[in-house]
C-alpha positions in Angstrom: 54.2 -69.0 -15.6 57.4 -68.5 -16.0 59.2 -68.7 -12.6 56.4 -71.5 -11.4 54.1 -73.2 -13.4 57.4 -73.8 -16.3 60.2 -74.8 -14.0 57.7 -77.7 -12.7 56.0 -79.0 -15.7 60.3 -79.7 -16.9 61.4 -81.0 -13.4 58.1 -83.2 -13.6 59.3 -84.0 -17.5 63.3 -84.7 -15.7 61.7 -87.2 -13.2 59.1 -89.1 -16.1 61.9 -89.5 -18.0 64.4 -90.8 -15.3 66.9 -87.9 -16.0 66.4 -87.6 -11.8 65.2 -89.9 -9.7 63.0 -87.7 -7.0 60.9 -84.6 -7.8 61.8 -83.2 -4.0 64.9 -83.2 -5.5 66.4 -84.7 -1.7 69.5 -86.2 -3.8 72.3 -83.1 -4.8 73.0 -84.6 -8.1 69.1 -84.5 -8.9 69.0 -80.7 -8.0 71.8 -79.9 -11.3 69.1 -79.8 -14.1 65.6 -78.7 -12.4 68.0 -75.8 -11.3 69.4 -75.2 -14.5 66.0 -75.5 -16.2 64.5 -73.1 -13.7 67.4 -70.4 -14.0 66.7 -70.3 -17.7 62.8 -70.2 -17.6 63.5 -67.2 -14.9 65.9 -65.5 -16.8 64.1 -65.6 -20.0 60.8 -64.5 -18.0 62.9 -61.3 -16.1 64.2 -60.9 -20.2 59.9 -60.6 -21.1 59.1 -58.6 -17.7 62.1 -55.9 -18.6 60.3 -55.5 -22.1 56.8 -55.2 -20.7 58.0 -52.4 -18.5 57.5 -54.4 -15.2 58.5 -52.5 -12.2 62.4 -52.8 -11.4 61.7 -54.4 -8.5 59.6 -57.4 -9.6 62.1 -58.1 -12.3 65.5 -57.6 -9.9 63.5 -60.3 -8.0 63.0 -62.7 -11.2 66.6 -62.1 -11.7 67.9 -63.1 -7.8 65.8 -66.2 -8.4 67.7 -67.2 -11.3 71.3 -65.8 -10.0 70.6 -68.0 -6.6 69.8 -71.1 -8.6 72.3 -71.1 -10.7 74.9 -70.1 -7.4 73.4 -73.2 -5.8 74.4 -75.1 -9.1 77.7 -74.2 -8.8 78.3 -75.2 -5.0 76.2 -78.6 -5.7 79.5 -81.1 -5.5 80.4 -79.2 -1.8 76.7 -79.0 -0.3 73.5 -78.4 -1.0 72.3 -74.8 -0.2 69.3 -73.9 0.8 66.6 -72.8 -1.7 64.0 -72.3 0.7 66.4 -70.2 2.9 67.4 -68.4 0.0 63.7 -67.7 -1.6 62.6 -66.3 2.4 65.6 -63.9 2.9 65.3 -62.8 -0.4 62.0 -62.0 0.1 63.4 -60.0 3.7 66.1 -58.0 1.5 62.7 -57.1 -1.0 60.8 -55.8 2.2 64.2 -53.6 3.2 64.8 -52.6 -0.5 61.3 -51.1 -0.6 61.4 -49.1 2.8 64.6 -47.8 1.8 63.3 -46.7 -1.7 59.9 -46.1 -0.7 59.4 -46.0 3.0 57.0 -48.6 3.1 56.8 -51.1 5.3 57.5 -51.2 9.2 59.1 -52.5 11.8 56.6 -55.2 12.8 56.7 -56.0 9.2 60.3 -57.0 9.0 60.0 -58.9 12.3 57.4 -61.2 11.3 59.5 -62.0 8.2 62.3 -62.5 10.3 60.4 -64.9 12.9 59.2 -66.3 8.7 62.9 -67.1 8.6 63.3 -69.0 11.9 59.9 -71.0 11.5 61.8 -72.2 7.9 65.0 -72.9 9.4 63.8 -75.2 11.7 61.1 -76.9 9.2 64.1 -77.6 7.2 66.9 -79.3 10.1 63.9 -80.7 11.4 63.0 -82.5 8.3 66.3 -83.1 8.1 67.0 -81.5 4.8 69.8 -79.5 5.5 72.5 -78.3 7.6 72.8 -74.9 9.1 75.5 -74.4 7.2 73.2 -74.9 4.2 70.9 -73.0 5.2 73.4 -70.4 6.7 74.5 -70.3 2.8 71.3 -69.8 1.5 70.5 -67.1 3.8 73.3 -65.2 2.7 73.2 -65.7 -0.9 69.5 -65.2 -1.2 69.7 -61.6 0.8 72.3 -60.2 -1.0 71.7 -60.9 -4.7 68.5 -59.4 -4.1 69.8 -56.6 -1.5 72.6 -55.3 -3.8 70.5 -55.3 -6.9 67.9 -53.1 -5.2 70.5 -51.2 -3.7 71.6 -49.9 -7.4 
């Protein structure tokens, strides 16, 4: 609910009432308040997660989500940095943090997120959506936030 279902009924409720102009969000300017918006519904729903004693992990991730949105936020007037890179390599730093606290997971595993990675790189400069230097940025910023909390 909170890091879905609320972050798209108020980008739907930022489009209806002109406040942006696309709901794929394609223009930087439109990304500044869906982002802002969703940071907010995903920091308030890590804040209810950490009170309902969720597992660290799920709410470290609910966290990254926010920290990445509002870090794309911030680099909006210089380029537009990819969320979708960021959500997939976060997801690859989740999959390390657990083998390294837990020894789950494999090798095979991680290379099937990693070949996850590629496929959505290419989705994205084929669509034309991004740069690889966007999505370069997003791959970075959406590992580590998540890597270095799970690292604590």
């Amino acid at each position: 609910m909170g890091t879905y279902l609320a972050p798209l009924i108020g980008t739907l409720l930022l489009r209806r009432t002109g406040v942006i102009s696309s709901i794929h969000l394609i223009d930087p300017k439109d990304r500044i308040y869906p982002y802002i918006t969703s940071a907010a519904c995903m920091l308030a729903t890590a804040n209810y997660l950490s009170r309902g004693g969720a597992p660290i992990e799920i709410i470290f991730s609910v966290l990254a989500a926010a920290i990445v949105l509002l870090y794309s936020t911030i680099v909006l007037p210089f380029f537009k940095s990819s969320a979708h890179m960021a959500g997939i390599t976060g997801f690859v730093a989740l999959y390390i943090g657990m083998h390294e606290r837990y020894g789950s997971g494999n090798l095979q595993g991680l290379l099937y997120l990693i070949a996850l990675c590629g496929a959505v790189a290419w989705a994205r400069t084929s669509l034309k959506r991004h740069t690889p230097r966007e999505l370069l940025s997003g791959s970075i910023i959406g590992f580590s936030v998540l890597f270095i909390l799970l690292s604590k």
